[in-house]
C-alpha positions in Angstrom: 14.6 13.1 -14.3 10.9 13.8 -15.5 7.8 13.4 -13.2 6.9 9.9 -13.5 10.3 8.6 -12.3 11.0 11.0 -9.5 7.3 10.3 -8.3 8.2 6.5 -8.1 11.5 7.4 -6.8 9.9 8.9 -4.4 7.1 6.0 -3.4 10.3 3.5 -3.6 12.0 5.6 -1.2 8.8 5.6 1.4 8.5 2.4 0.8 12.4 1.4 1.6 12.0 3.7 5.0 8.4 1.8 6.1 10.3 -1.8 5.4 12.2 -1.0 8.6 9.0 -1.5 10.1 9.4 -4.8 10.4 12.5 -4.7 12.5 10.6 -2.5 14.8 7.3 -5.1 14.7 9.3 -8.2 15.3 11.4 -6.1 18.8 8.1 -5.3 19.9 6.5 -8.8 19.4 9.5 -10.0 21.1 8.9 -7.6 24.1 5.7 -8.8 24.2 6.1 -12.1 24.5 8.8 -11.8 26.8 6.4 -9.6 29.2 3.6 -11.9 29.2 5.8 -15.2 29.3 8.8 -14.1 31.6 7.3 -11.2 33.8 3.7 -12.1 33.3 2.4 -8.5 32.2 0.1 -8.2 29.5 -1.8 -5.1 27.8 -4.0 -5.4 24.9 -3.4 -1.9 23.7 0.2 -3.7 22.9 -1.2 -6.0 21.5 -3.7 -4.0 18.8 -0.3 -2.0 18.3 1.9 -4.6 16.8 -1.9 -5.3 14.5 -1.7 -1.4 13.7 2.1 -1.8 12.6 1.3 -4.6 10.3 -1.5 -3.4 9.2 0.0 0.1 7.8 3.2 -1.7 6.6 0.8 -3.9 4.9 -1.5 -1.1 3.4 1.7 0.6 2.0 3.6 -2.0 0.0 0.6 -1.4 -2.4 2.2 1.8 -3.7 5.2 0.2 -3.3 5.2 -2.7 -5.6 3.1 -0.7 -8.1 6.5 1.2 -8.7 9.0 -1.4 -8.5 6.7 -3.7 -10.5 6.9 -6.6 -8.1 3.2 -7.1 -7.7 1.4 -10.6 -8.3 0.6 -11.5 -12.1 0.1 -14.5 -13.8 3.1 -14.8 -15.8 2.4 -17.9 -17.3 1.0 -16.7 -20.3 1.9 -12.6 -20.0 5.7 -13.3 -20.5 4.9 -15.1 -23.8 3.1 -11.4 -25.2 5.9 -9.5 -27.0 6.8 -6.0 -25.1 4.0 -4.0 -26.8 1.5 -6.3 -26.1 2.4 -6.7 -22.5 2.6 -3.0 -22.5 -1.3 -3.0 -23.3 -2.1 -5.5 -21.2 -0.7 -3.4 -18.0 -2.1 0.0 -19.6 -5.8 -1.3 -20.0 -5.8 -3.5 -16.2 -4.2 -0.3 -14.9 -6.9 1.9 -16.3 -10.3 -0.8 -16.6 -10.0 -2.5 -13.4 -7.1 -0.9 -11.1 -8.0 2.7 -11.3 -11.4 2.5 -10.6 -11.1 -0.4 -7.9 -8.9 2.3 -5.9 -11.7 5.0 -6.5 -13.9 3.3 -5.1 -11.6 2.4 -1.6 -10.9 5.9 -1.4 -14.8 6.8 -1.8 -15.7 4.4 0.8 -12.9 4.9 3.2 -13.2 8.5 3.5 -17.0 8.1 5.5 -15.3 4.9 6.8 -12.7 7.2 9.0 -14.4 10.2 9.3 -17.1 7.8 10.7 -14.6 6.7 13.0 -13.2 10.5 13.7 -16.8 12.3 14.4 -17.6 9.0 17.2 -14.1 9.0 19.3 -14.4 5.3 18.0 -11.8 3.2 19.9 -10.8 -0.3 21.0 -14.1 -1.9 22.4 -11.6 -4.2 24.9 -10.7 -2.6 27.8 -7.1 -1.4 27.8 -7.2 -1.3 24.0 -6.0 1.5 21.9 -7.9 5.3 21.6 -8.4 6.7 18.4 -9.0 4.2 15.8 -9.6 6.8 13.5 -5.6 6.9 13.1 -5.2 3.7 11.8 -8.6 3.3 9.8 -7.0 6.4 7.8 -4.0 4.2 6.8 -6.5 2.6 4.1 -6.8 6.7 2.8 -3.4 7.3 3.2 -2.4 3.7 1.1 -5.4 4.2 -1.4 -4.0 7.5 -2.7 -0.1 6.9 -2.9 -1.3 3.3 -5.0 -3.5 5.8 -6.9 -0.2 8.3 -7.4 1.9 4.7 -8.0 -0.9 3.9 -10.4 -0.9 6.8 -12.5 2.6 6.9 -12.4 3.1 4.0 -14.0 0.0 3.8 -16.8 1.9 7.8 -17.8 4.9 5.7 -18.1 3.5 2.9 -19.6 2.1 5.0 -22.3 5.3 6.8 -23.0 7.1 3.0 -23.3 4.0 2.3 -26.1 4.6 6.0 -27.6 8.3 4.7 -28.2 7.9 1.3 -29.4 5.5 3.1 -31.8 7.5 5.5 -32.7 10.4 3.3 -33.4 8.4 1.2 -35.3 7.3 4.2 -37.8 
């Protein structure tokens, strides 16, 4: 198995252990209704939790559907390209648009959280949640596995084109 695929392996395999996630989310929304309807306890720190658990499942499909190839694309007109075109189609967006998009995240997010680290920032509600320095890093933490995902793929991408090339000579 070369780099490109265990390094997607791996992303698919993050991804596939964050999914469960969910099940966690929808127990604890459940709990949380049933506190404030049935027992009539509420906390906002609960609350901004089950946002904080979306919010990082959320943040790390990116990577996710980078490498399993299930992100949004207009495939109207795409699936009409032959294979090579297609190829070049993902190559360039991947390189021209995607690449630097997540640059420029990561650039950003990084004063963004230290920002966040240097203040103590927290919840502004009382009974909120501490440290929000923890979950604004979720946008570093995303932004350089899409960037790994991203790479990934383009090196693979390239080594599809190399092929249809070569087979073509």
């Amino acid at each position: 198995m070369n780099l490109v695929q265990n390094i997607e392996k791996q992303i698919i395999a993050l991804g596939n252990a964050i999914s469960w996630l969910a099940l966690f989310l929808v127990i604890i929304v459940c709990l949380s209704v049933f506190l404030r309807y049935v027992l009539g306890l509420s906390s906002l720190g609960f609350d901004e939790l089950q946002w904080h658990i979306y919010s990082f499942g959320f943040m790390m499909g990116f990577s996710y559907c980078t490498s399993m190839e299930t992100h949004v694309r207009n495939d109207l007109i795409y699936s009409k390209f032959s294979e090579k075109t297609q190829l070049w189609i993902d190559l360039i967006s991947h390189l021209l648009v995607l690449l630097p998009f997540i640059l420029v995240v990561l650039y950003h997010s990084w004063f963004f959280v230290a920002r966040a680290y240097v203040t103590a920032e927290g919840s502004i509600d009382p009974g909120g949640l501490p440290h929000r320095w923890i979950i604004k890093s979720t946008l570093l933490l995303s932004f350089a596995l899409f960037g790994i995902a991203t790479v990934a793929k383009s090196i693979g991408i390239m080594a599809k084109l190399r092929k249809l090339t070569g087979d073509a000579n």
